[in-house]
C-alpha positions in Angstrom: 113.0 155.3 111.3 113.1 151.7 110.4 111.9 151.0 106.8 109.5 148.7 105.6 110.3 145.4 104.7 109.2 144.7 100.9 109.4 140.6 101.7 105.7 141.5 103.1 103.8 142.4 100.0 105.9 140.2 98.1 104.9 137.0 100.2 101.2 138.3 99.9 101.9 138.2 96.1 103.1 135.0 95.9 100.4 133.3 98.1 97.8 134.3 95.7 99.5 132.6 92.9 97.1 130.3 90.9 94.4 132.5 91.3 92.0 132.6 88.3 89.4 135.7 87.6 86.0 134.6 87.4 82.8 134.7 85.7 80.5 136.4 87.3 80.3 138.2 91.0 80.7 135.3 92.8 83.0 132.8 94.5 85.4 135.5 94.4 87.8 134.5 97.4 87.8 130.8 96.0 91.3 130.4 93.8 89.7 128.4 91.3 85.7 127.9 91.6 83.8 130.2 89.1 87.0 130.4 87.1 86.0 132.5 83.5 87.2 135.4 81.7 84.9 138.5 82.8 87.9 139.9 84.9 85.7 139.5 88.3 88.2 139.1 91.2 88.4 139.7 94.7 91.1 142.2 94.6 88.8 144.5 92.9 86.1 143.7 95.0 87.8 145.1 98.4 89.6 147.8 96.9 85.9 149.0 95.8 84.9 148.2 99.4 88.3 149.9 100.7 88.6 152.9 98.2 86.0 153.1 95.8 86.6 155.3 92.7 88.9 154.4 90.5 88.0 150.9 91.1 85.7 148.6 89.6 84.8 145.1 89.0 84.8 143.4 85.9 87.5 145.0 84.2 91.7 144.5 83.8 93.1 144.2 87.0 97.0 143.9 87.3 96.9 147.0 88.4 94.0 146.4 91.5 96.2 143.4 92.4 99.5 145.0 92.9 97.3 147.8 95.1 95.5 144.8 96.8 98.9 143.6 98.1 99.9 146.6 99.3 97.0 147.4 101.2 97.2 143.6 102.7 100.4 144.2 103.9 100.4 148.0 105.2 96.5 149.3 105.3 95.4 152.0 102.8 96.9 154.9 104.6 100.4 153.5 104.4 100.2 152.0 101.0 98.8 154.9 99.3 101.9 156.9 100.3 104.2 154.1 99.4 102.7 154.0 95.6 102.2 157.8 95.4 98.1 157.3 94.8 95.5 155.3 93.4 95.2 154.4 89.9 93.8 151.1 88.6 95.6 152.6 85.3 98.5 151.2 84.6 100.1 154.5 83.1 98.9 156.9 85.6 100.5 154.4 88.7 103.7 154.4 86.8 103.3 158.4 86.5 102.8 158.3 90.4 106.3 157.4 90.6 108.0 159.2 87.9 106.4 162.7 89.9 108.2 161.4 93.1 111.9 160.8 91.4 110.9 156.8 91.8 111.1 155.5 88.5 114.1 153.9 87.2 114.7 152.1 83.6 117.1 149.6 85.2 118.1 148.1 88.3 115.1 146.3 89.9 114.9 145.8 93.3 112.6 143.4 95.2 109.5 144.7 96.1 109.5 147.1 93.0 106.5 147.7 90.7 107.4 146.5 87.2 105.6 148.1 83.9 105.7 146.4 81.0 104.7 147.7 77.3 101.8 146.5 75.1 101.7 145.8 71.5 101.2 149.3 70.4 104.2 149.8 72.9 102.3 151.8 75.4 102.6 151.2 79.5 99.4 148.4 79.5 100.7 145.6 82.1 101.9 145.5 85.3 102.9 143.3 88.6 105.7 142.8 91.8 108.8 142.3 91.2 109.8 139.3 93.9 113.6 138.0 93.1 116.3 139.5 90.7 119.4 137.5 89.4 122.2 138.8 87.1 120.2 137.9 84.1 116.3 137.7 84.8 114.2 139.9 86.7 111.2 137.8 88.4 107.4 138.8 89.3 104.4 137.7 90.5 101.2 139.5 87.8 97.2 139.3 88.0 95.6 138.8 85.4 98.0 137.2 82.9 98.5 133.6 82.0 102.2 130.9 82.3 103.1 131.5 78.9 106.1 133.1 78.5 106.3 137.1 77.2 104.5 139.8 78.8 100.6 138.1 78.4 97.6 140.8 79.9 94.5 140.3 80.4 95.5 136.1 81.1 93.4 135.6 83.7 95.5 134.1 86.5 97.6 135.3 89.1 101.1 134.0 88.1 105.0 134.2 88.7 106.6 135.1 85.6 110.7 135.8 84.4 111.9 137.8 81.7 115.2 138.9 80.7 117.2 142.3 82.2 117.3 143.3 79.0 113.7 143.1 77.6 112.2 145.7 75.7 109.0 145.0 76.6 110.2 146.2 79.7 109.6 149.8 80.5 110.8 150.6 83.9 110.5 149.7 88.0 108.3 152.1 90.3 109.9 151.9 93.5 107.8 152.2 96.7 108.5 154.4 99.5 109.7 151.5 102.1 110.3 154.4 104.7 106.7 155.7 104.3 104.5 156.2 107.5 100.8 155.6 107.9 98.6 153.5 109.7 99.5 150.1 108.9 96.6 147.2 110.0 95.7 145.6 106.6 92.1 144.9 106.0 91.5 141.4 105.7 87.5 142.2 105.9 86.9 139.2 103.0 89.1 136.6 104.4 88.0 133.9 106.5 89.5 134.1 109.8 87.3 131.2 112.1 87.9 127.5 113.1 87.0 124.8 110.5 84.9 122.2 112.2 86.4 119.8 114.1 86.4 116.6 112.5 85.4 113.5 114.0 81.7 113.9 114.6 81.0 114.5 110.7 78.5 117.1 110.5 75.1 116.5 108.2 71.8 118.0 108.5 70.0 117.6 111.8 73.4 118.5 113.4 73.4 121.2 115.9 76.0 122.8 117.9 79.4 125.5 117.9 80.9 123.3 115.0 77.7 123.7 113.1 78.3 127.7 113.0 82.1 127.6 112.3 81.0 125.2 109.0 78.2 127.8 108.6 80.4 130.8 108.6 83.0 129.1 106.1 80.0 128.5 103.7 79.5 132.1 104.0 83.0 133.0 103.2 84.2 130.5 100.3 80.4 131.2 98.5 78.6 133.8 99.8 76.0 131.7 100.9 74.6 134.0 103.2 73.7 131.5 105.5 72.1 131.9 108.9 75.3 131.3 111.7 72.6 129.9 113.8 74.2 126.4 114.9 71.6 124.3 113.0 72.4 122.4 110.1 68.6 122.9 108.2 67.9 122.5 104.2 69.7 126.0 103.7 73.1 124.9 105.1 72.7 121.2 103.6 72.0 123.0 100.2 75.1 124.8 101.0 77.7 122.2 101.3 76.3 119.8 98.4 77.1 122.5 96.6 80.5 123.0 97.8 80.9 119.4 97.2 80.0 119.5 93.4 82.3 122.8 93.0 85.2 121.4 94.6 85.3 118.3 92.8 84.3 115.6 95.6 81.3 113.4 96.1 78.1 115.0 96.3 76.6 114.1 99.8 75.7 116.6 102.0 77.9 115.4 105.0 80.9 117.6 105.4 83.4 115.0 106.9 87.5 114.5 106.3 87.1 114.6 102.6 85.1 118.1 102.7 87.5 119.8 105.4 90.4 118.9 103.5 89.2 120.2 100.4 88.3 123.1 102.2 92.0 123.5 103.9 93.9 123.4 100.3 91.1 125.9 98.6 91.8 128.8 102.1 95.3 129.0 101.6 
């Protein structure tokens, strides 16, 4: 049997990059709207949805995002076998591997889950290893910041380098590539429609297929909860002004070039 290719969750890793936690339960699948320091995120979120118990919101997360990835790329069946269980605890996950023979103190590979020690040199950060020279081993971490040294509880979703030979480095969890499983990833919170086509601009009073694919978008970047009923009414103008002010761009409740672009850069 073929194995799994770890480029998969490590490109899922990598596109989240820049991602900041957020304040409160809301504009979770925006990278940077809501950004705060409550540890809300939409990797917790689905893996909640997905799993449930042990996660939660509002609480560290490098752990829920290296599971989040894994689940993106193989489904929860799949992934759970790969990592040897669930755990949004960064000790028990590492423990996962050390009970299949998976653990190793040196020689990362890509793909690998790193483990990093804390200040009171316990197992208390963790994230995907995604390149490995002779000298540095590279990763991609929630919920840490761009400042060199092993940083948890940052905040952001960042790529990150430290030496081989770091001793805040505890060891590498290697996943079971040749794991079987169901394999369709979940995808329930992303936003999988057309942006509206662009020219007419849309505004309220406009009716129409475009209408609902700006509607459903609303829905997806801020939980509007809009109706996807084609008309552009006071609910839906409400909607994108306040896009507009959260994304930066003049406040005019006319989603035209400006809006769809902004919209294009915050989806990827």
């Amino acid at each position: 049997m073929a194995k799994l290719d770890p480029k998969k969750v490590v490109n899922i890793a990598l596109d989240e990059v820049g991602y900041c936690e957020k304040a409160s339960d809301a504009y979770l699948d925006s990278k940077t709207a809501n950004a705060g320091y409550n540890n809300y995120t939409k990797y917790s979120r689905d893996l909640v949805d997905a799993i449930g118990s042990p996660y939660a919101n509002g609480v560290y997360w490098c752990d829920n995002f290296v599971d989040w990835c894994f689940i993106e790329a193989y489904g929860v069946e799949r992934a759970a076998k790969m990592l040897g269980g669930w755990s949004a605890y960064c000790p028990t996950s590492a423990q996962f591997f050390k009970n299949k023979g998976r653990y190793y103190k040196t020689g990362p590979k890509v793909g690998d889950q790193i483990f990093f020690l804390d200040s009171l040199n316990e197992l208390g950060h963790t994230g995907i290893v995604y390149k490995v020279s002779k000298t540095y081993v590279y990763t991609v971490e929630g919920n840490t910041s761009s400042t060199s040294g092993v940083v948890p509880n940052g905040g952001e979703v960042c790529k990150k380098k430290y030496s081989l030979s770091s001793s805040k480095i505890d060891g590498y969890g290697r996943p079971d590539w040749s794991a079987t499983g169901k394999t369709e990833a979940t995808n329930a919170h992303h936003y999988t429609g057309t942006y509206p086509l662009i020219p007419p601009n849309l505004y309220k009073g406009s009716s129409g297929k475009q209408v609902k694919n700006l509607q459903l978008y609303l829905n997806w970047f801020g939980g509007y909860g809009l109706a996807v009923d084609g008309e552009f009414g006071k609910y839906t103008d409400a909607a994108v002004r306040d896009f507009q002010k959260r994304t930066g761009i003049s406040v005019d409740g006319e989603f035209g070039p400006r809006s769809l672009s902004m919209a294009k850069v915050i989806s990827k």
